[in-house]
C-alpha positions as CSV (number, residue, x, y, z in Angstrom):
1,X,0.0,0.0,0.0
2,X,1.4,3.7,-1.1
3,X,0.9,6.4,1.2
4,X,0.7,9.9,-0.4
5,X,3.7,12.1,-0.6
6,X,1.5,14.7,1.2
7,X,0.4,13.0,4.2
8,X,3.9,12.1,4.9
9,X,5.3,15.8,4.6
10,X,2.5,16.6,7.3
11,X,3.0,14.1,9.5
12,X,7.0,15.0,9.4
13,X,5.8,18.4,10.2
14,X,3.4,17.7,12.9
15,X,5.6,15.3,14.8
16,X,8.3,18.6,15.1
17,X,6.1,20.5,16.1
18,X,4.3,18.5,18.8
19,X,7.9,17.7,19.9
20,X,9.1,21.5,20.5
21,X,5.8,22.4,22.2
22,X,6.4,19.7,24.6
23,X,9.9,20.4,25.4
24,X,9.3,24.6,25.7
25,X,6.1,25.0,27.3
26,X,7.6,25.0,30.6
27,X,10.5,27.1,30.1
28,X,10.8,31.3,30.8
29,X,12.8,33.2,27.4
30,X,12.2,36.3,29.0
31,X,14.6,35.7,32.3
32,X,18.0,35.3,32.5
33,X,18.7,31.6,34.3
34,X,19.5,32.0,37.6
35,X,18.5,35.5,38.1
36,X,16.0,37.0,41.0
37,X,13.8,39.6,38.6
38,X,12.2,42.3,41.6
39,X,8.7,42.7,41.8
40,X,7.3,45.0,39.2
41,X,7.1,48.7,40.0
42,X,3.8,50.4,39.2
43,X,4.3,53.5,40.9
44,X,1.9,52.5,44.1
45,X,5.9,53.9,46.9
46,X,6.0,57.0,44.4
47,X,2.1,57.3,45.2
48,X,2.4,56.6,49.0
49,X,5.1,59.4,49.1
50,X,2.9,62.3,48.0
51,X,1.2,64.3,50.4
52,X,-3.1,64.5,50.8
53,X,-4.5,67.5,50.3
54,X,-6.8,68.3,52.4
55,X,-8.8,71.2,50.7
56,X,-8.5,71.2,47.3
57,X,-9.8,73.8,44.9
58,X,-13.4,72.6,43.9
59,X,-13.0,73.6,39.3
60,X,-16.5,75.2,38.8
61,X,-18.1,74.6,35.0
62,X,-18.4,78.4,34.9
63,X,-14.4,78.7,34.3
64,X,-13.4,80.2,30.8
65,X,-10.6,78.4,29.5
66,X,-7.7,81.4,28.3
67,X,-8.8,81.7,24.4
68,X,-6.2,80.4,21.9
69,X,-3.6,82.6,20.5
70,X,-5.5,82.0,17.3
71,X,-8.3,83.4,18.3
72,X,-7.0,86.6,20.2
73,X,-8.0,89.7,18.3
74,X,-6.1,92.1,17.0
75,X,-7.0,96.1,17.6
76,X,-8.2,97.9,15.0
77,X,-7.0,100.7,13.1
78,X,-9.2,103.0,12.4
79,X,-9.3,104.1,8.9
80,X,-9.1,107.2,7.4
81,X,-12.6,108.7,6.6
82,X,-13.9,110.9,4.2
83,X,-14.4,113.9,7.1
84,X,-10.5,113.1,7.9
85,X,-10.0,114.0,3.8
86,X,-11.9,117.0,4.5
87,X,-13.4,119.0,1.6
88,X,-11.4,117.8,-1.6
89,X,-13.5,120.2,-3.5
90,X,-12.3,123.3,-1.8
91,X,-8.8,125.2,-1.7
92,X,-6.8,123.7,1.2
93,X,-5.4,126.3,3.4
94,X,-2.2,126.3,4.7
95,X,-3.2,125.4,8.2
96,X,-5.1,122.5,6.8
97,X,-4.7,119.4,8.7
98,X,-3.9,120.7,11.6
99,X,-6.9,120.2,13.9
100,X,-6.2,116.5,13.0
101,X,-2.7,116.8,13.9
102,X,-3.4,117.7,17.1
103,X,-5.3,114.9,17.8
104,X,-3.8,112.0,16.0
105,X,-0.1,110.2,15.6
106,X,2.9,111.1,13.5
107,X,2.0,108.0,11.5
108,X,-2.1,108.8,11.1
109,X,-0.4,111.7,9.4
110,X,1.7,109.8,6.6
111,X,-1.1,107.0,6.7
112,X,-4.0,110.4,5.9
113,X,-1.0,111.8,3.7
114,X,-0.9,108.4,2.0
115,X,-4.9,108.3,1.0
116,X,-4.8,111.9,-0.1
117,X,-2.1,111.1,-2.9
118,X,-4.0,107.7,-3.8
119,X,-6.9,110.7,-4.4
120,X,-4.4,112.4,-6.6
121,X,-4.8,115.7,-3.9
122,X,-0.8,116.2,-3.8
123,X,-1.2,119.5,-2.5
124,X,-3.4,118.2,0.6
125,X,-0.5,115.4,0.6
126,X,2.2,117.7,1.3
127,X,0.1,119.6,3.6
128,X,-0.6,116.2,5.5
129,X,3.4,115.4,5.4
130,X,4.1,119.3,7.0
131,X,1.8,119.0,10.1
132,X,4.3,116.2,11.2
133,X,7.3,118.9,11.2
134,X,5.2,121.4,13.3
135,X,3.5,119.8,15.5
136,X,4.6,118.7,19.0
137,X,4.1,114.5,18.7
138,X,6.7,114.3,15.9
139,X,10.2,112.2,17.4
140,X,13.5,112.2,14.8
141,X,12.5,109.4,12.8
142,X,9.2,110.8,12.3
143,X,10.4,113.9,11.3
144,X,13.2,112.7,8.8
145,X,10.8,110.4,7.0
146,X,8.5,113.8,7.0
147,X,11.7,115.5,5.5
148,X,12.0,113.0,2.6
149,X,8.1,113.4,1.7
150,X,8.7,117.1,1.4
151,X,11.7,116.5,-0.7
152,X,9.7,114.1,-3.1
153,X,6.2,115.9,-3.4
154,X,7.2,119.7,-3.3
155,X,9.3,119.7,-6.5
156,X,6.4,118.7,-8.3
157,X,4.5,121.3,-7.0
158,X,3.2,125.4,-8.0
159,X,5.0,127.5,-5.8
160,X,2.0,128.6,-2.9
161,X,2.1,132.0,-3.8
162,X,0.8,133.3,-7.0
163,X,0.0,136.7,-6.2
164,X,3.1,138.9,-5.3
165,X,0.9,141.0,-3.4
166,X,0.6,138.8,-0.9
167,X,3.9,138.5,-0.2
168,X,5.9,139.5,3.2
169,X,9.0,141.2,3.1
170,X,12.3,141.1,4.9
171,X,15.7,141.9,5.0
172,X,18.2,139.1,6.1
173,X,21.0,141.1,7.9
174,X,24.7,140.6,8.2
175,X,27.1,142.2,10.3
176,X,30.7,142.5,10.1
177,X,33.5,144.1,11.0
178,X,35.5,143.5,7.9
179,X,34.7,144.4,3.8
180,X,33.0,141.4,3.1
181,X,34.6,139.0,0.2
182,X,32.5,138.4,-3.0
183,X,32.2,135.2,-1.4
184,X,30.2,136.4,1.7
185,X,28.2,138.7,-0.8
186,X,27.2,135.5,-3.1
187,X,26.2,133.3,0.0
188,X,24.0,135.6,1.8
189,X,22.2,136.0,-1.2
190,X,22.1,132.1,-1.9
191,X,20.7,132.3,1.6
192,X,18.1,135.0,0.5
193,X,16.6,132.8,-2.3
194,X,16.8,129.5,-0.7
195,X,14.5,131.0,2.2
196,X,11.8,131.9,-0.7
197,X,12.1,128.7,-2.4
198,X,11.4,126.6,0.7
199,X,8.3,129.7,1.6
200,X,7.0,128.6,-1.7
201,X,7.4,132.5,-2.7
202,X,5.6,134.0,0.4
203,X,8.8,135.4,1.4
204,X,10.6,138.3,-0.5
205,X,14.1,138.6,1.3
206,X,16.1,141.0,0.4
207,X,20.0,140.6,1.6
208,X,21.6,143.4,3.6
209,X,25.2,143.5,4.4
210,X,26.3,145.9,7.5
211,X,30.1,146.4,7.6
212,X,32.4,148.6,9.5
213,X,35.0,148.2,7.1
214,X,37.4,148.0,9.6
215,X,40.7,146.9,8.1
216,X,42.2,146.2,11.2
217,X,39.5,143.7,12.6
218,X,40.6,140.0,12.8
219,X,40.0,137.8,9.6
220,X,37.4,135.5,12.2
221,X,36.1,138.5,13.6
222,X,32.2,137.2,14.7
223,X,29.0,138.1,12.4
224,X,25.9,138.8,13.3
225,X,22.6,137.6,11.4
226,X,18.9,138.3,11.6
227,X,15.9,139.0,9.8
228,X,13.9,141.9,10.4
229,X,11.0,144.6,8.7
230,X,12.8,147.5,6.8
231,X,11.4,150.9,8.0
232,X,12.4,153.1,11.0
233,X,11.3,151.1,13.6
234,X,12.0,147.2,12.5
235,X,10.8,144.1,14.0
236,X,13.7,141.7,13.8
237,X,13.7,138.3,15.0
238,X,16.9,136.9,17.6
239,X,20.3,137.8,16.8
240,X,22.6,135.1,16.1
241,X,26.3,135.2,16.1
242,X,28.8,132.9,14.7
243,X,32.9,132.9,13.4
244,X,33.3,131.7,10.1
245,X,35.7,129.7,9.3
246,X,38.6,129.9,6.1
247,X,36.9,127.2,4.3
248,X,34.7,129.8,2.1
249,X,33.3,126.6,0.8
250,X,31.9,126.4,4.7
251,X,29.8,129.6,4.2
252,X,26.7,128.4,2.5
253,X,26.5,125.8,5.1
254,X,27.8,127.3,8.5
255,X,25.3,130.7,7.4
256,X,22.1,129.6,6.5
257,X,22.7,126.9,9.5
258,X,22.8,129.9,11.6
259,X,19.8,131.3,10.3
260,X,17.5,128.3,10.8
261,X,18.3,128.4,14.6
262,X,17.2,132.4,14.5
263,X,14.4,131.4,12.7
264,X,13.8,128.2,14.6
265,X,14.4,130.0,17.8
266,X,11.4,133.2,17.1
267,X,8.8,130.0,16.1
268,X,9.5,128.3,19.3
269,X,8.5,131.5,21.3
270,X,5.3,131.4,19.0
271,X,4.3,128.3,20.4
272,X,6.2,125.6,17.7
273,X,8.4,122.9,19.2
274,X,12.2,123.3,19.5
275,X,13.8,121.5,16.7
276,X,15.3,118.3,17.3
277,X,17.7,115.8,15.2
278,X,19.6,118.2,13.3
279,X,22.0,115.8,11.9
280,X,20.7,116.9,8.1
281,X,22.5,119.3,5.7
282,X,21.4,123.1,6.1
283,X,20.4,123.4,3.5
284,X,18.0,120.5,4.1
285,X,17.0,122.5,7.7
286,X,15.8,125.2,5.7
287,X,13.9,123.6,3.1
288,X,12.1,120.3,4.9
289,X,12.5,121.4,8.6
290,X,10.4,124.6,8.2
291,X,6.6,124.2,6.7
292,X,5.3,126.9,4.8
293,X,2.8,127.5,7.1
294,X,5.8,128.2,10.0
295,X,7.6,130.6,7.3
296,X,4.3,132.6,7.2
297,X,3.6,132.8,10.8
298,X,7.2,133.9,11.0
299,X,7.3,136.4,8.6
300,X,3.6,137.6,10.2
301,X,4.8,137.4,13.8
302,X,7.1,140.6,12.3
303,X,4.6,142.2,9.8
304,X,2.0,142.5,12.8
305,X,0.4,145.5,11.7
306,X,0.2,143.1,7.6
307,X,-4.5,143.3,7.5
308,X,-4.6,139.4,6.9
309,X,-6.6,137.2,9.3
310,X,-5.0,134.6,11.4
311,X,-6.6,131.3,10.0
312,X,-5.7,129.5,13.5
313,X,-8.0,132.5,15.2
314,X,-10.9,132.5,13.0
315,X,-13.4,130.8,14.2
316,X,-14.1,128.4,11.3
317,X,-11.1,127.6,11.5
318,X,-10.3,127.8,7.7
319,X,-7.0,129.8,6.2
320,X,-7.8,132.8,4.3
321,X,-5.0,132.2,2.0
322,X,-5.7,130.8,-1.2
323,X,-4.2,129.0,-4.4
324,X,-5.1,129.2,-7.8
């Protein structure tokens, strides 16, 4: 009799198998022979260890869980409105803005300056950009990123006066001891026009020159600038006196420096802030670091008998001074 191949493959099979299961059942793979294992740890000594508390705090349902960082909110900034804008119809004044200077941030002020150019109202943009030079809330970064938005916008601007009429005049004054040199003459009168230029034409200065012509007097003999009224009895803003020095390439620079701080010195008694961070050219001082609005109250403060209304004391509150 033949027994099939397959039967005796899983017989062979079976037999080892039955074999190993009887041998192994009884032995441990997991322990080392010989070896005392302790008992298991399951934390019950770490447990026993802890102290009771007594009174614990009782978590009420009515606790709000902290929110999620996600889901903090962030404040809102207000946007500029159409009554911030103001009347986009009308003239702006010179004092435009200014009101809303009073009341809002350096940056509301390049953020309103911002909108007005998006509106393609440059001339309220620059106006926006100036109330950050005089008013009080501007710190030295403000007021150099004010500086470059004057730069940028004014040069693609009308001069503010059209009507030569409505122009103040003065006479910037220097005094000396010794004959001036051709370069002296040709930098106070560089002076003289950069001072219109930056008033947008409402100032008309006329360079005056007052020498002793004494030939004996020391070559860095002081000189004395201001700016006053011509006539008998002259207003003049503060004196300031200064040495030059032998560079006359240093005139332009150390002069009209000299007559920012007069100027800047007779706005600050007129209720402007001091000037701070003058780290700028000054020729730069004189162009970006007085508005046209401080040049006119400067040159007004001396003309006080000039018949033209305050715009800060009217009681609308709008500037009488107009563009075409």
């Amino acid at each position: 009799m033949r027994i099939h191949w397959a039967l005796v493959v899983l017989s062979v099979i079976g037999t080892i198998l039955l074999t190993w299961h009887l041998r192994t059942k009884d032995m441990e793979f997991l322990k080392p022979a010989g070896v005392i294992l302790p008992p298991e740890d399951n934390g019950s000594e770490i447990a026993s260890l802890q102290p009771e508390i007594d009174d614990q705090p009782e978590i009420s349902d009515d606790i709000i869980p902290p929110e999620s960082p996600n889901k903090i909110k962030e404040p809102e900034i207000t946007k500029i409105t159409e009554s911030d804008l103001g009347d986009l119809e009308a003239t702006p004044g010179l004092a435009e803005y200014r009101e809303f200077a009073s009341q809002n941030s350096p940056d509301r002020l390049f953020e309103l300056s911002s909108t007005l150019r998006a509106r393609g109202q440059f001339q309220r943009a620059l106006l926006a950009i100036e109330r950050v030079i005089d008013t009080s809330k501007a710190d030295p970064e403000s007021l150099s990123e004010a500086a470059k938005g004057i730069a940028a916008l004014s040069p693609t601007l009308p001069r503010w006066s059209v009507d030569p009429t409505t122009e103040f005049s003065l006479n910037l004054h220097l005094g000396t001891a010794r004959t001036p040199s051709e370069s002296l003459k040709k930098t106070i009168l560089d002076v003289a026009l950069l001072i219109r230029e930056s008033s947008g034409d409402q100032l008309d200065i006329i360079p005056i020159i007052n020498s002793s012509d004494n030939p004996q007097a020391p070559e860095n003999s002081p000189i004395a600038l201001w700016l006053a009224t011509s006539g008998d009895d002259p207003a003049s803003s503060s004196v300031f006196t200064l040495r030059l020095s032998n560079d006359e390439a240093e005139f332009f620079p150390e002069i009209s420096l000299a007559v920012f701080k007069a100027i800047r010195s007779h706005l600050t008694r007129l209720g402007y802030p001091p000037p701070i961070d003058l780290e700028e050219s000054s020729r730069n001082l004189l162009s970006f670091r007085i508005t046209r609005l401080m040049w006119r109250e400067f040159a007004r403060s001396l003309h006080k008998d000039k018949e033209e209304p305050d715009p800060i004391e009217r009681e609308d509150g709008a500037d009488t001074t107009e563009q075409d």
